[in-house]
N, C-alpha and C positions, 0 to 999 in steps of 0.2 A: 450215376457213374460210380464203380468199385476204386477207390482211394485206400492205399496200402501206404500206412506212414512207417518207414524205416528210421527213429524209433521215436517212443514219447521223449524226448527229451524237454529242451529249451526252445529249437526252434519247429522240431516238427509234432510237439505240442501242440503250442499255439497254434499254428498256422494248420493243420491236421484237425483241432479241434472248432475252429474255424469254418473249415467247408464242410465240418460235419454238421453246419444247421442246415444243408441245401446236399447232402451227398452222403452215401452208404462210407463210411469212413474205418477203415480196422489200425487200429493201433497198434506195432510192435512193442509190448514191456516187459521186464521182466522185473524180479525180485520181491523186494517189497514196495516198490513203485508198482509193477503187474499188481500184485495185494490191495493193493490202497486204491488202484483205478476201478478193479472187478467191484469191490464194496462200495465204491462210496461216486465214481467217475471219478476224471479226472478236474480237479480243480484250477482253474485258469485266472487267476489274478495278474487283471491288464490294466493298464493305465488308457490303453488306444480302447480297445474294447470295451471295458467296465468289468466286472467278477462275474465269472457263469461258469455250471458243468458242462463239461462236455456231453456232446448226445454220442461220443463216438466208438465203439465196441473195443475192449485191451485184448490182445492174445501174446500167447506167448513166442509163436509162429503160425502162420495161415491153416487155416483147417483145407482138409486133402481137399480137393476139385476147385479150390478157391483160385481164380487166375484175375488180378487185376490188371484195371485200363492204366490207372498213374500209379504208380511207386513213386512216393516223397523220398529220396535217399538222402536224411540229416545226419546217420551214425559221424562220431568221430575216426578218423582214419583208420587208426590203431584197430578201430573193428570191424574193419571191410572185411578181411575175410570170413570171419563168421557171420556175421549180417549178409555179405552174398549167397551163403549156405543157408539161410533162414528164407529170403523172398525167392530163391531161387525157384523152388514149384509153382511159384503164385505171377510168375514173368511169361506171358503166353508170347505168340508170334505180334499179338497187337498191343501187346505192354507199350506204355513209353515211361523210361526210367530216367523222372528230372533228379538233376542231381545237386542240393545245395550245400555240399561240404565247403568246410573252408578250404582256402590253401591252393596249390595248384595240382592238376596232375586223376582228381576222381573221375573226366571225364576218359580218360586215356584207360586209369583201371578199371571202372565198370564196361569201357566199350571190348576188352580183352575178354571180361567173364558171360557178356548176354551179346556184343554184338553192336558195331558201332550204329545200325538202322534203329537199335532201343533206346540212345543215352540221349536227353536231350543237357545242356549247358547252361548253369544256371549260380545265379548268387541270390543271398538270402541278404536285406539289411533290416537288423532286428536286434533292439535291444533286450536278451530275453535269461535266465535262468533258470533252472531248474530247483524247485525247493525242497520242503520236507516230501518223502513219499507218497505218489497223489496230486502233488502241488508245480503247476509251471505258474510263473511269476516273467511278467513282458514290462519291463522298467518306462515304458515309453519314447518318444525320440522318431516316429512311424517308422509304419511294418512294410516292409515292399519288397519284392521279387525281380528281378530280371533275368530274363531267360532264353534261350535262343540258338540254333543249330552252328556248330563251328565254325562252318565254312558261310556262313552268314545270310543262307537261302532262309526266307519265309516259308514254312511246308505245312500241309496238315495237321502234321501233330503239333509246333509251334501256335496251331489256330483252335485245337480241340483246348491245348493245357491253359490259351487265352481265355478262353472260353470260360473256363472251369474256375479258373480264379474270378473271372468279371462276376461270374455269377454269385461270388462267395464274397463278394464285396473287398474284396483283397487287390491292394494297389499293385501293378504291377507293371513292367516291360517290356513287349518284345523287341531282341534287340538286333539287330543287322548287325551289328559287331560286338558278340558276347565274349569274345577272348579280352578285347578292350576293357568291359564289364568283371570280367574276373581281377584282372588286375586293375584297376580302379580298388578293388576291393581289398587287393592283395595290401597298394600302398596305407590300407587305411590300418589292415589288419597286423602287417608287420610291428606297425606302433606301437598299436593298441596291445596287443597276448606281447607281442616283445617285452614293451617295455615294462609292463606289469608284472611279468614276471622277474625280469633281470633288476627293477627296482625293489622288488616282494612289496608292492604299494598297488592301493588303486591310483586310477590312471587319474582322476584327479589330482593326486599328490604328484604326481608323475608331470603333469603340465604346469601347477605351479612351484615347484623348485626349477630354477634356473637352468641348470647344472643337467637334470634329467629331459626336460624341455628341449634344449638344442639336441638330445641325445636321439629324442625323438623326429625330431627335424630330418637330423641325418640321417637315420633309418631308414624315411620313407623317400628323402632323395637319393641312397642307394638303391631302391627300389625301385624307383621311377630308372636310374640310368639301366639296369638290367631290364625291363620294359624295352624301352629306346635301342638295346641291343637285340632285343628278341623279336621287333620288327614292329610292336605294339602300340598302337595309336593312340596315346594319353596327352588330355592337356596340360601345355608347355610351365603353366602355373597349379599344377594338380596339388603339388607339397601346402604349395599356401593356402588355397581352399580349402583343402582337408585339415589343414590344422585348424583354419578360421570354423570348419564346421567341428570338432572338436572342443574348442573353448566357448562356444554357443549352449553345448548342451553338455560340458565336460561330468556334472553332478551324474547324470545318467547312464555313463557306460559303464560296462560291465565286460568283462574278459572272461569267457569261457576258459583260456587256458591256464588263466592266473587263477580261477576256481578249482581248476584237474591239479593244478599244482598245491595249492595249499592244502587240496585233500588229499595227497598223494597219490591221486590216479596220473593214467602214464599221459604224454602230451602229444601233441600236434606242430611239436615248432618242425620239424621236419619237412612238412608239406607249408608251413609258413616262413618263418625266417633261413631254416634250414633251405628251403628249397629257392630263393633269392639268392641267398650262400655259394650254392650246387652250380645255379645256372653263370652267377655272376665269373666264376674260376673257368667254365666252358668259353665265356668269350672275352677272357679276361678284363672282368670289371672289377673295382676293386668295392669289395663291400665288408668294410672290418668292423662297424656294430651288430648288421647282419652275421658276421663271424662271432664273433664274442657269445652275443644271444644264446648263437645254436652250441656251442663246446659249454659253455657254462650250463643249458640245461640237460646235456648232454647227460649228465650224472645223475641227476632226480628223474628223469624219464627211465633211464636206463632200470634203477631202483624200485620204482615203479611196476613196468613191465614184466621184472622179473618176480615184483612179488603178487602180480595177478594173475603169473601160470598157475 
């Protein structure tokens, strides 16, 4: 099966370099990451896995006639649109395009650019970073998938992408209610990249100071009530769980966005706490950590952005 990973990052690294010991796998990279994959593969330092190269081929975009069956779409938001101009040749009529962005809202954009019959819906749980050029680094905490059609129909391609993972040894879900799934993920994520960033701490430090702890609380009980507002089926004890799984494994996470932020690349609170923010005002929920978040990163995003035109 042709496997189109949109891009080596953190998670469709790993998880990309993964099915390539059982599947024809192309890597999206570029830069000096592209550099360091063509020379040397890609190196995968896991904790769940063990250390191994990838077998799976870097391009910089799909070579012409090349049409895959899965597109991984991992890119961060900020680069949907040139990453949809990259796999765009390589998305045929029998593509399915799983999509494990964070945040809400990449099933809506990819289903506008290829077609709501190609997007399948999906969330990634993965402790993972991207390291020196060449280098993904999966902190451990397991790696798992869930994934699954909108409107909650089990279909074909839901049974081809099960398939595809079962056989790649990759835990995963299919889920009759993946809207639920995203936002499950959503309350975990607004914490986590939130508050990491808004404390400029890891999220360790972030759970044990008191002060930022409850701050964390709040956030993902705004989260949960703009859920509850949006018609979404979460359990009624979700906050506590997810903090209890939090201080279980707090040594281990890691915040992709509190990484973009300290590098100064541009961020994704937008489609995270920003977009909790957005929905919370449409039914007037009131969400003022999720506000703060999103105007405070408002300025280093912005920054950012402008300096990677």
């Amino acid at each position: 099966m042709n496997v189109l990973v949109m891009a080596a990052g953190a998670v469709g690294g790993y998880f990309g370099s993964i099915m390539a010991e059982k599947h024809d796998v192309v890597l999206i990279a570029r830069n000096e990451h592209l550099k360091a994959i063509q020379e040397k593969g890609l190196q995968v330092q896991s904790k769940t896995s063990g250390n191994f190269i990838s077998r799976a081929t870097a391009v910089a975009r799909p070579e012409e006639g090349y049409v895959a069956d899965i597109v991984l779409y991992c890119v961060k938001a900020y680069h949907n649109d040139s990453a949809c101009d990259v796999i765009a040749p390589a998305v045929g009529p029998e593509t399915t395009v799983l999509t494990l962005q964070n945040g809400i809202g990449s099933g809506d954009f990819l289903s506008n650019r290829f077609g709501e019959e190609r997007v399948l819906l999906g969330a990634a749980y993965i402790e993972a970073s991207r390291g020196n050029p060449g280098i993904t680094e999966e902190h451990g905490g397991g790696c798992r998938i869930a994934l699954g059609e909108k409107h909650g129909i089990i279909t074909r391609r839901t049974k081809t992408v099960s398939e595809l993972l079962k056989s790649s040894n990759i835990d995963h879900e299919v889920s009759g209610d993946i809207m639920s799934a995203l936002w499950k993920k959503l309350v975990f994520i607004t914490a986590l990249s939130g508050m990491t960033c808004l404390a400029r701490a890891r999220f360790e430090q972030v759970l044990d100071n008191p002060q930022t702890y409850e701050l964390a609380i709040q956030v993902m009980s705004e989260t949960k009530a703009v859920a509850d507002a949006e018609g979404i089926d979460l359990p009624a004890n979700i906050v506590k769980t997810t903090m209890d799984d939090f201080m279980s494994h707090k040594s281990e996470l890691v915040s992709s966005m509190h990484q973009d932020l300290l590098s100064g690349r541009p961020l994704e609170v937008n489609v995270i706490n920003g977009a909790v923010s957005q929905m919370g005002k449409i039914h007037n929920v009131s969400t003022p950590i999720n506000d703060i978040i999103t105007s405070c990163l408002s300025l280093p995003n912005a920054m950012a952005t402008q300096s990677a035109e």
